[in-house]
C-alpha positions, 0 to 999 in steps of 0.5 A: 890878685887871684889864687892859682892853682899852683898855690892851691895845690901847694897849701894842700900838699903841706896840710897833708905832710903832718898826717903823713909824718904822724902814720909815718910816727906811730908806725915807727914807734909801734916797730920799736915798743914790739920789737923792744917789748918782745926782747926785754923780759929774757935779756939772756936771749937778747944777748944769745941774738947779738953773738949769734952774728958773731961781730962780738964776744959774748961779754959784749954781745950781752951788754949789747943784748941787755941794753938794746930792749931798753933802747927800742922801747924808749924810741918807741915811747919818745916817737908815740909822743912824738917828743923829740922826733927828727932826734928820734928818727935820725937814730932809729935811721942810724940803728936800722943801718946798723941792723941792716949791715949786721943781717948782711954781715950774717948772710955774708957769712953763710950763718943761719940765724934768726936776725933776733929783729921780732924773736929770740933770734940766735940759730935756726932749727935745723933745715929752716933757712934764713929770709934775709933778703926779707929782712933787709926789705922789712929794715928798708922800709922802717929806715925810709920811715925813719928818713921821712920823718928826719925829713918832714918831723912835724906831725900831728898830736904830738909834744913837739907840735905843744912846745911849738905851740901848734898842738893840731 
């Protein structure tokens, strides 16, 4: 029995799946540990960026606020590893949901707010427009990130590949 081309061309496909999920890993985990890091040194205005969509009050906005930092920073740190990574994407896919529905919520609204995303978010200065359109592409392309590894989580260099014993 030969080889056909057909089965060569399927052992490459799923050699290459792995180092596609791990960019895929590393690109995600970079958005959260940024995006977290960037948030958790002045919790007030984490909080000040949640009420500004005005979906809470402000009580709730700044449990909300404090907790959110810690939360990306600990998908950013599971995903660098790559422990628990279908888990992991499955809720930075769930999250990114929630975000793109906030920042259409806001542009529903007419509010002009920095989405708080990469920034201390809250209001814009004054004659600044928001780029929401831009906003929701950028959230898009993390939550595909996210759906491909809920799709494909096996990836290279990682602590789930150690536990299955595939360390590659």
């Amino acid at each position: 029995m030969g080889v056909t081309m057909e089965t060569l061309r399927s052992v490459r496909t799923a050699a290459v799946w792995p180092w596609i999920s791990t960019l895929a890993r590393l690109a995600l985990a970079a958005v959260w540990l940024v995006a977290g890091g960037l948030k958790v040194g002045d919790l007030a205005a984490s909080a000040r960026a949640v009420h500004a969509y005005e979906l809470m009050s402000y009580d709730t906005a700044e449990v909300v606020g404090a907790i959110q930092p810690f939360l990306e920073i600990a998908l950013g740190l599971l995903l660098l590893i790559g422990l628990a990574t279908r888990l992991t994407a499955a809720i930075s896919a769930v999250l990114m949901v929630i975000f793109i529905a906030g920042i259409t919520w806001a542009w529903a609204k007419g509010l002009q707010i920095d989405c708080g995303c990469f920034s201390d978010g809250g209001a814009l200065a004054e004659g600044k427009e928001a780029a929401y359109g831009l906003d929701i592409l950028r959230d898009l392309g993390f939550l595909a990130l996210s759906g491909l590894l809920v799709w494909r989580p096996k990836t290279r260099f990682s602590v789930d590949g150690l536990l299955m014993g595939d360390a590659r």
